[in-house]
C-alpha positions in Angstrom: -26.0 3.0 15.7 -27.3 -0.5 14.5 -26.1 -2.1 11.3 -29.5 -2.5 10.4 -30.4 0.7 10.6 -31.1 2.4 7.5 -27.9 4.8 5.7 -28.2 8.3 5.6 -31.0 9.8 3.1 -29.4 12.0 0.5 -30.8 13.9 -2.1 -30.5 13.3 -5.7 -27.4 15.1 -7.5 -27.8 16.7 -10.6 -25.6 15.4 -13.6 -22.4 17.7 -15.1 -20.3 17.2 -18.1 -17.6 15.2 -16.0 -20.1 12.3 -15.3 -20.7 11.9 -18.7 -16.9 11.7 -19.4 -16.4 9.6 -16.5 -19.1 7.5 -17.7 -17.7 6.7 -21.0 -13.8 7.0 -19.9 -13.8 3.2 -21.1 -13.0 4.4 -25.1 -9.9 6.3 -24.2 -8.8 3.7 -21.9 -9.5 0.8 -24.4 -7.8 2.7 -27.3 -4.9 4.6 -25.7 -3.8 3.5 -21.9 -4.3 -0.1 -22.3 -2.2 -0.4 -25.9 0.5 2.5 -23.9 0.3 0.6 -20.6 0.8 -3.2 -22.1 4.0 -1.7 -23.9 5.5 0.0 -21.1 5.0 -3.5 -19.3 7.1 -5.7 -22.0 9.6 -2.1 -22.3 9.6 -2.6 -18.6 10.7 -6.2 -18.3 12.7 -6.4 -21.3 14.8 -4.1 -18.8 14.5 -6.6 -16.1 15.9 -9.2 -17.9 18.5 -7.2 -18.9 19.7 -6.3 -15.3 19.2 -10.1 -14.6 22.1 -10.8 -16.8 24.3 -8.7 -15.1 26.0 -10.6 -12.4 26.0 -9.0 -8.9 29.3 -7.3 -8.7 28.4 -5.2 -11.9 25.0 -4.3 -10.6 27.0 -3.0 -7.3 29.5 -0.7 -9.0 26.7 0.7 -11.5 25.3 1.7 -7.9 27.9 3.2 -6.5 28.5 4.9 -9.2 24.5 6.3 -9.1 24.8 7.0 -5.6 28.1 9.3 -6.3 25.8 11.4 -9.0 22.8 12.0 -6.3 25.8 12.9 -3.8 27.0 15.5 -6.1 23.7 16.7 -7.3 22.9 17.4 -3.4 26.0 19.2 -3.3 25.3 21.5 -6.0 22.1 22.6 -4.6 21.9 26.2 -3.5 19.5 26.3 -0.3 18.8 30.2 -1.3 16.9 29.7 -4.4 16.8 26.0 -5.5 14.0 24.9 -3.1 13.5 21.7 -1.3 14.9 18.4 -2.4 12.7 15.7 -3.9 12.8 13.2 -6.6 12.5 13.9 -10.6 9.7 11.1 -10.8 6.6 12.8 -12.5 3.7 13.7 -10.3 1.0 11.0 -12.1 4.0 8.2 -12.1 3.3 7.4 -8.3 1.0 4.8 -7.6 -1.0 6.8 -4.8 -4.2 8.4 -5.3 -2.9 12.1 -3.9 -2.1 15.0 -6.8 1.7 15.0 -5.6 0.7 18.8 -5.5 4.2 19.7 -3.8 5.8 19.5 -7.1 3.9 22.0 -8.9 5.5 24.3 -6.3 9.5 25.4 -6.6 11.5 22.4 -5.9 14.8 21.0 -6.1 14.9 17.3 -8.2 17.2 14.6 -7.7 16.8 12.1 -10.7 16.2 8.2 -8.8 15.4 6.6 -11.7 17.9 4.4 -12.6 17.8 3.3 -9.1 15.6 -0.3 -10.4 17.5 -2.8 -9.8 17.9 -6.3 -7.7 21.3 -6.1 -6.2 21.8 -9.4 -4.7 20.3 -12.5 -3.8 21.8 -13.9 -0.6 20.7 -17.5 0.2 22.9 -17.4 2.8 21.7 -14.2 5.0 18.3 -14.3 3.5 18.4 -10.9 2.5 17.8 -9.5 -1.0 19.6 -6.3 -1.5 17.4 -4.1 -3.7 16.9 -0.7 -5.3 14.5 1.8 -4.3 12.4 1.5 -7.7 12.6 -2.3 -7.8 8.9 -3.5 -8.1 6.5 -6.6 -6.7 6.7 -8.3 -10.2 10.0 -8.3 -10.4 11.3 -9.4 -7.5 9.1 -12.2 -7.4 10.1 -13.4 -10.8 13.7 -13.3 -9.6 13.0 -14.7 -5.6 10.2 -17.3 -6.6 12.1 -19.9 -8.9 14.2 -19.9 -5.8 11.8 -20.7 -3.7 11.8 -17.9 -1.7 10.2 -14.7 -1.4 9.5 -11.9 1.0 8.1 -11.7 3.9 5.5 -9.2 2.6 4.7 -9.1 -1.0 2.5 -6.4 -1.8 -0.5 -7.2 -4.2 -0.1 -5.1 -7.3 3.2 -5.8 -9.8 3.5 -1.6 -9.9 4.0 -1.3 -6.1 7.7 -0.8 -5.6 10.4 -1.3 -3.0 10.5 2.7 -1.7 7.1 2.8 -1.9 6.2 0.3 0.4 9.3 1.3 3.0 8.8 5.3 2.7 4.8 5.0 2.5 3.0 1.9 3.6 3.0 -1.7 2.2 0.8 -4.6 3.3 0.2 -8.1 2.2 -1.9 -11.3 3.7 1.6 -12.6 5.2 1.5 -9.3 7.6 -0.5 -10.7 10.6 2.9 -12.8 10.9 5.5 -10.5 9.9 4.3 -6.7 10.2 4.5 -4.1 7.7 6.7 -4.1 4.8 8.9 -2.0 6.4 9.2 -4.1 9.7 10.7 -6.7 6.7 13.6 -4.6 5.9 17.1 -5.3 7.8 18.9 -2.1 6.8 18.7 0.9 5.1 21.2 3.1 2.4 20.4 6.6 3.0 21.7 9.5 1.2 21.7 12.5 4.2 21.1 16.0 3.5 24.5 17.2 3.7 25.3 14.5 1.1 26.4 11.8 3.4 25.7 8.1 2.7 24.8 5.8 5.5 23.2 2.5 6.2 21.1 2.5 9.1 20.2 -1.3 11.1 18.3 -0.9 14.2 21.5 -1.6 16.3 23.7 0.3 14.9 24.8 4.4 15.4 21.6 5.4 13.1 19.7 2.9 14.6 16.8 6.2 15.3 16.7 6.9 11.9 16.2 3.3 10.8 13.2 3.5 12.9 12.2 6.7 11.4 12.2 5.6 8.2 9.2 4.0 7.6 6.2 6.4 7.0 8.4 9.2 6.4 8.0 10.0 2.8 11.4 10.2 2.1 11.7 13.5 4.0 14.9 12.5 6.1 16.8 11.3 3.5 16.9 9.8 -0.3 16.8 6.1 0.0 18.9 4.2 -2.3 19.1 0.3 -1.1 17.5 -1.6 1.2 18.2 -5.1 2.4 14.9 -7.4 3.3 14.2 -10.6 4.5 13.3 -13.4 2.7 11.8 -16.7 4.0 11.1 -20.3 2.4 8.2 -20.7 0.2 6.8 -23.6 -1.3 5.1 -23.6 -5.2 1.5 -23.8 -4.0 -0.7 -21.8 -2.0 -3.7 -23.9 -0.7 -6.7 -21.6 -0.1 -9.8 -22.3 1.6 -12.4 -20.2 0.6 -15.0 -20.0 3.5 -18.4 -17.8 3.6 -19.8 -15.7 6.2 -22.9 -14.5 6.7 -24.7 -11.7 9.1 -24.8 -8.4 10.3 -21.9 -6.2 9.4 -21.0 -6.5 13.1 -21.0 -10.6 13.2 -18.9 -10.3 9.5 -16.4 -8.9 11.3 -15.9 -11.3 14.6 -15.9 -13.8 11.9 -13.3 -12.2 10.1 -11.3 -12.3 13.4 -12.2 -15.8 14.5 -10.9 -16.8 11.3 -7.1 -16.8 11.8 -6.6 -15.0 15.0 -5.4 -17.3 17.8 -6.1 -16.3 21.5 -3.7 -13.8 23.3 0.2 -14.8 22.8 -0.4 -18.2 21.3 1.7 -16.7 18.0 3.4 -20.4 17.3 0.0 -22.5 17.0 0.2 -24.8 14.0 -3.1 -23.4 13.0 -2.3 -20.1 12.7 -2.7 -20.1 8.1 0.6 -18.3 6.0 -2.1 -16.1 4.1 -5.1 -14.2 5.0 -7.3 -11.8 3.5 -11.4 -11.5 3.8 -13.9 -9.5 1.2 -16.7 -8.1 2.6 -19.3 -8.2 -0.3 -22.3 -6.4 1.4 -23.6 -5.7 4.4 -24.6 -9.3 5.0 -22.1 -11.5 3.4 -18.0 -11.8 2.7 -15.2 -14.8 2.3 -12.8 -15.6 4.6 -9.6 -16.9 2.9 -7.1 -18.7 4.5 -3.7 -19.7 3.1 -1.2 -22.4 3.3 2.0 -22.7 1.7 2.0 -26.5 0.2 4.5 -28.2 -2.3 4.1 -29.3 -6.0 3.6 -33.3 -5.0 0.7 -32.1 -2.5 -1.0 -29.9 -4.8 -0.8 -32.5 -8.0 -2.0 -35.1 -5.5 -5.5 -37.0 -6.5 -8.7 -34.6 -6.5 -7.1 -31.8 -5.7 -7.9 -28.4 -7.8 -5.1 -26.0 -9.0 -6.5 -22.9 -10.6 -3.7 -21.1 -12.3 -5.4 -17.6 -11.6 -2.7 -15.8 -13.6 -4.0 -16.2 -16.9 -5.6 -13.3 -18.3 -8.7 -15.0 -19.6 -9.3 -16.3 -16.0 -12.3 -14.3 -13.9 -11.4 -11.7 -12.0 -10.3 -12.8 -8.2 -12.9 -11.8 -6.4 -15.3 -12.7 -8.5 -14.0 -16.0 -8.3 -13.9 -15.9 -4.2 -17.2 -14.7 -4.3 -18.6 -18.2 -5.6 -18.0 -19.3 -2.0 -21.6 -17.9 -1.1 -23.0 -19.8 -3.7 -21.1 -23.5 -3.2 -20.0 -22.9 0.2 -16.7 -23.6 1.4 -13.7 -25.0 -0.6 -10.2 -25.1 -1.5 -7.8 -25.1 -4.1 -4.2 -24.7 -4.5 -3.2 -21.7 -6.2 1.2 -21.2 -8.0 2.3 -19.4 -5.4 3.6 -16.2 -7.7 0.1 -16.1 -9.1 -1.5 -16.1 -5.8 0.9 -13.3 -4.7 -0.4 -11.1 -7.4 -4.0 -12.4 -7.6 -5.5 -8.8 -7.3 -3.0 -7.6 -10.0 -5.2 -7.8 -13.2 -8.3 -6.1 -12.0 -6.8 -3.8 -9.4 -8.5 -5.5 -6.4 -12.2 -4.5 -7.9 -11.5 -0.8 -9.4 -11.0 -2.6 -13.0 -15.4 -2.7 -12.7 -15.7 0.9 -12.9 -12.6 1.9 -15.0 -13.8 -0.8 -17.7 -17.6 -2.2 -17.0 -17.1 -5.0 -18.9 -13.8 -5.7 -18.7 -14.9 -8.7 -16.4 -17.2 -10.7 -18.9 -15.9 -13.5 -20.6 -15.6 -12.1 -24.5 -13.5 -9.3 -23.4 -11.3 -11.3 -20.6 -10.8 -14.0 -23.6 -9.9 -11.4 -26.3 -8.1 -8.3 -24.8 -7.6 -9.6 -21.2 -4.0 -10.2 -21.7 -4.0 -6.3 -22.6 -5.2 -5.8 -18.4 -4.2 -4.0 -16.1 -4.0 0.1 -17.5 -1.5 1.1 -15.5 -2.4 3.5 -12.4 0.0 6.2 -13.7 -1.2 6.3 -17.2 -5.1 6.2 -15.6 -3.6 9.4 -14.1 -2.1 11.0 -16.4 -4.9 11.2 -18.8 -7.4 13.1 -16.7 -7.3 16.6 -16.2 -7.4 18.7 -13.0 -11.7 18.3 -13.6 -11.7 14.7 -13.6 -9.2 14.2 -10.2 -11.7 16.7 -8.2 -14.5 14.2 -9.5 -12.6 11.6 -8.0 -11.9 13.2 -5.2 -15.3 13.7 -4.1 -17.0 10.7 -6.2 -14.8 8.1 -5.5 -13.0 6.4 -2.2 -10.2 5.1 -1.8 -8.7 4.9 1.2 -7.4 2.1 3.9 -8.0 2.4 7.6 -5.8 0.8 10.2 -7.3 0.0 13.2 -7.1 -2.2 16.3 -8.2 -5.9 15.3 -10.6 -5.9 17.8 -12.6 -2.6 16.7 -12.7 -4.1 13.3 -16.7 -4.9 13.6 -16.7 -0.9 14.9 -15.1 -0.1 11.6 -17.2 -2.2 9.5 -20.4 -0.5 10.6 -19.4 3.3 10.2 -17.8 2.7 6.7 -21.5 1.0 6.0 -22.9 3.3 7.8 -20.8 6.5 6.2 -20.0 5.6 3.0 -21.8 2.3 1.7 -18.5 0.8 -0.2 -18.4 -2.6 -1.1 -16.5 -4.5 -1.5 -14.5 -4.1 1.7 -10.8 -5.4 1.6 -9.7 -7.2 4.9 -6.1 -7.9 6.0 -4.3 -8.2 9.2 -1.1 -6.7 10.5 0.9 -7.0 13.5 1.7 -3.5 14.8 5.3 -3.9 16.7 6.4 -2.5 20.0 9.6 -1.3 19.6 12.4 0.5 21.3 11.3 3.9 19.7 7.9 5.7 19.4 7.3 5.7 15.6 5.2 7.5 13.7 2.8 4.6 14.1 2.3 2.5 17.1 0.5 0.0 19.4 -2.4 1.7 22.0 -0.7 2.0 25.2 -0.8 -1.0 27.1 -2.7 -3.4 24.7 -0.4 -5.9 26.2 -1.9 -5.7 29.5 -5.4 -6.0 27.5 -4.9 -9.8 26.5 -7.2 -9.7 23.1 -7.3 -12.2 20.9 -4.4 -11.9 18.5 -2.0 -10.1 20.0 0.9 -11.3 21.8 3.4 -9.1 24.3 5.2 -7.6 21.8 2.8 -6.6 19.0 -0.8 -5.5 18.6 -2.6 -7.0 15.9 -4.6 -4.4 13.5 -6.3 -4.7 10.3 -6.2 -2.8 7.1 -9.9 -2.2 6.1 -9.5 -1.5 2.3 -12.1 0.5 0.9 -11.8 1.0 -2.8 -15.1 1.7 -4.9 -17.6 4.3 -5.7 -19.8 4.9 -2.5 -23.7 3.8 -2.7 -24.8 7.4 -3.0 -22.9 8.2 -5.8 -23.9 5.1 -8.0 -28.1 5.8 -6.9 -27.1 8.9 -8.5 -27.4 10.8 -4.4 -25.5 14.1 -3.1 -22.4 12.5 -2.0 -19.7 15.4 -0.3 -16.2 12.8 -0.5 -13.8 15.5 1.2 -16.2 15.8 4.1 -16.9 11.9 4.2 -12.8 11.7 4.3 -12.8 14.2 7.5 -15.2 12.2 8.9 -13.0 8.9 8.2 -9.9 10.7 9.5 -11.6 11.9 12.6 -13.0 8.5 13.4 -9.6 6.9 12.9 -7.8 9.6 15.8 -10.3 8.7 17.9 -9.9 5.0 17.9 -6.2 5.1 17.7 -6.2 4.0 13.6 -4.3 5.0 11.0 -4.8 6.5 7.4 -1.8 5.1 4.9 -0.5 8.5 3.2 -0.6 7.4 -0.4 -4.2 8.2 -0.4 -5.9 12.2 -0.3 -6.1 13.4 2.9 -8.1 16.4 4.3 -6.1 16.2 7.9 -5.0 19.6 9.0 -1.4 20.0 10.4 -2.6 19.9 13.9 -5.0 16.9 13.3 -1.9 14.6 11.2 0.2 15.1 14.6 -2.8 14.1 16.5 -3.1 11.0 14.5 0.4 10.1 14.0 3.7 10.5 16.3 6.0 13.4 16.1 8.5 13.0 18.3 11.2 10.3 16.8 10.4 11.9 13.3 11.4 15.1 14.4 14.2 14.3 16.4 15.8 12.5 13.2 15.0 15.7 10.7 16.8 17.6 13.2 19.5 15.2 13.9 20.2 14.5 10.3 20.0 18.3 8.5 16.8 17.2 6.9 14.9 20.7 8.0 14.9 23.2 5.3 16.8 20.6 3.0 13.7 17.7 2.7 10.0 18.5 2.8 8.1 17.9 6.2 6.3 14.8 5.9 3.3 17.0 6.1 3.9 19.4 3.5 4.0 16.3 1.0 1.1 15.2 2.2 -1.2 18.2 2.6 -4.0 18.2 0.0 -3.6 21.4 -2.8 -0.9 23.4 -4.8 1.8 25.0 -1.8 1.8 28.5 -2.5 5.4 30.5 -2.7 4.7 31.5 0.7 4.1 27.9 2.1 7.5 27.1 0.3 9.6 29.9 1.8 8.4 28.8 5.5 9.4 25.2 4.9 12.6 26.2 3.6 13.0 28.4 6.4 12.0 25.9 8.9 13.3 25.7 12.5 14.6 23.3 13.9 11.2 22.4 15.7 8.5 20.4 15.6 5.1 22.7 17.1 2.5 19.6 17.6 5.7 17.1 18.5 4.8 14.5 21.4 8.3 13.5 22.6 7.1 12.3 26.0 
């Protein structure tokens, strides 16, 4: 179908009590999560700065130490009643959008949380060592001064170090450097039986360092993980550049932006940084970023915008102004850029607050920004999350760079979401089928942007209430996910697991790999110890039933491709 064609017609929806709440949410955020939230931040780094002051050796042993209590807690664990093994972390603390309904079920906790802190700083290796709970904000506070970072830094301060290796992690640096988890150089891994081991891809567990990533932590507890860090310099020059057209031509723009033709990876061209926001069905900003030094930026007529400060407008509000100047750049303190999208959570701030964005509240309370996710959730009932659920999207497709104009017209098309978040990522070919991998023979293809060894794909980010929803239409989310999810198998995509999902068991298996997962569960005790990655993911409460089969799970894998 054409992008000019018109969206589907849907009949109006009659208001309920939950709109109204949803509508004036604002007073209990205002009043309660963003005083809670902006004291659990300072509560929060007040601990960083604690653990800063411990030198490394004394950060080790307080680790060794935690991973002997997890050890022993796995050991007292009796697999006849206790139920399967996950972490204590409350249900709303996670950062994803899905009800962690496997923990209203009987389960067996393992307390990770004092499992938050920056183990080393190697200069030498370029690795820092860190703890599963370590977060974005505070590894750049410790890596930056340095002038160094990693490889990926994922947006939002919240996001931490497990998170992004067990889940999914992304940033503009990932069209160079892959996933988060295709950062990390080895992993500490607490086994079922209680074994600790650290897993490199050449080493003896070099399958379950593979398996890893996009696991869930369902083949092991993670407890440290070592990742690369490169050079940085203190600036970030970004060129903001418009595009307009169909939703089609947005999207070849998008590519033509920073993708250089098949295998030409080392062109001097190719930017450090790239992200595009699709603002409507006719228009978006392409953003391209350089790394550049202090004596460069502070350079005659040059403009630094120090977007950090609270009373500064919200980032892609400010990127938008591109459509209305045209192109430009400025140079941006490379922390601040790194968490640009931090203080309005990308563009969900809008609806949580309406006028969190205008320039009286971003003066006088915008230091107060952002409520954190977890407090968001943990103030709305079972009522308000189904509202969500079927009112709201948020969800990322992965797909093939190349079907990105494809993508662009069915979420337009489907679900009428704008803004659209754009970011590449290489997709790696490596010595084991993963749970996520290249199309079959995309080297033989020759597109632009990939080279021999990886395939480059693009994170379509789409975070907003749908256009039926604000006219006030019939809008039926769950079946508009299916749809999503269905779309995605078909064009070999992906759908990042932190978000609801209505695939069934047979449909997850279609969409993602089975076969090196499987192998490591059974390898490595995790079946009827750790939950299948699956049953974590699997929308609604498990019943008793549902827990008894996983705990009495075979070692098999039903929907498994090991070819």
């Amino acid at each position: 179908m054409s992008d000019l064609e018109a969206p589907l017609v849907r009949p109006k929806r009659k208001k309920v009590w939950v709109d109204y709440f949803v509508q004036f949410r604002w007073i209990i955020v205002i009043f309660v999560v963003l005083p809670i939230s902006f004291t659990l931040y300072f509560l929060t780094y007040l601990g960083d700065v604690r653990s800063e002051w411990k030198s490394y050796k004394q950060r080790q042993k307080e680790h060794d130490e935690n991973v002997k209590k997890i050890v022993k807690r796995l050991e007292e664990r009796n697999p006849s009643k206790d139920g399967l093994v996950c972490t204590a972390r409350k249900p709303w603390i996670a950062v994803g959008m899905r009800n962690v309904d496997y923990k209203r079920a009987r389960h067996f906790e393992v307390d990770l949380s004092a499992f938050r802190n920056i183990l080393e700083i190697n200069q030498e290796r370029m690795i820092a060592k860190c703890e599963p709970l370590v977060n974005m904000g505070q590894i750049t506070r410790a890596t930056v001064p340095l002038n160094l970072a990693l490889a990926v830094v994922a947006e939002l301060d919240d996001l931490t170090v497990g998170g992004l290796i067990n889940g999914y992690g992304i940033e503009g640096s990932s069209h160079l450097y892959g996933l988060f988890s295709d950062t990390v150089v080895a992993y500490e891994i607490v086994l079922a039986g209680g074994r600790v081991v650290r897993a490199t891809k050449d080493n003896e567990y070099s399958d379950l360092f593979y398996a890893i990533p996009w696991s869930q932590g369902t083949l092991g507890l993670l407890v440290s993980a070592e990742i690369k860090l490169i050079p940085i310099k203190e600036y970030m020059k970004l060129t903001y550049t418009p595009v307009r057209g169909s939703v089609k031509e947005l999207g070849k723009a998008y590519i033509n932006s920073f993708a250089p033709q098949f295998g030409e990876e080392n062109s001097e061209e190719i930017p450090d940084f790239v992200e595009t926001m699709i603002y409507n069905p006719h228009e978006g900003v392409c953003m391209t970023g350089k790394y550049a030094s202090k004596e460069e930026a502070k350079r005659k007529g040059n403009t630094i915008n120090s977007v950090g400060w609270w009373f500064k407008p919200w980032f892609y509000q400010h990127a938008q102004t591109a459509l209305t100047k045209g192109e430009f750049v400025e140079y941006i303190p490379t922390r601040e850029y790194y968490h640009r999208h931090t203080r309005c959570l990308y563009w969900e701030g809008k609806l949580i607050l309406p006028f969190a964005d205008q320039w009286w509240f971003r003066y006088s309370l915008g230091w107060l920004m952002p409520p954190k996710v977890s407090l968001l959730k943990a103030t709305q009932g079972e009522a308000i999350r189904n509202y969500y659920h079927e009112m709201h999207v948020i969800q990322d497709m992965l797909v093939p760079l190349y079907k990105v104009p494809d993508a662009l017209e069915w979420v337009d098309r489907e679900m009428e979401v704008y803004p659209l978040w754009l970011c590449p990522h290489r997709l790696y070919k490596l010595p084991y089928k993963t749970m996520v991998y290249p199309e079959p023979g995309f080297e033989q293809q020759c597109r632009q942007g990939d080279t021999p060894y990886a395939q480059m794909y693009t994170d379509v980010g789409v975070y907003y209430a749908p256009g039926p929803v604000l006219r006030g239409e019939v809008f039926d989310g769950s079946d508009a996910v299916r749809r999503m999810e269905s779309w995605l198998i078909e064009n070999h995509g992906f759908q990042p697991q932190y978000a609801v999902s209505e695939l069934n068991e047979k449909n997850f298996w279609r969409m993602f790999d089975a076969g090196l997962y499987e192998q490591c569960r059974n390898k490595y005790g995790a079946v009827g110890t750790f939950m299948s990655v699956y049953y974590k993911c699997k929308k609604g409460k498990k019943t008793e039933k549902e827990v008894q089969e996983a705990e009495n799970a075979q070692v098999e894998a039903p929907y498994a491709d090991t070819d």
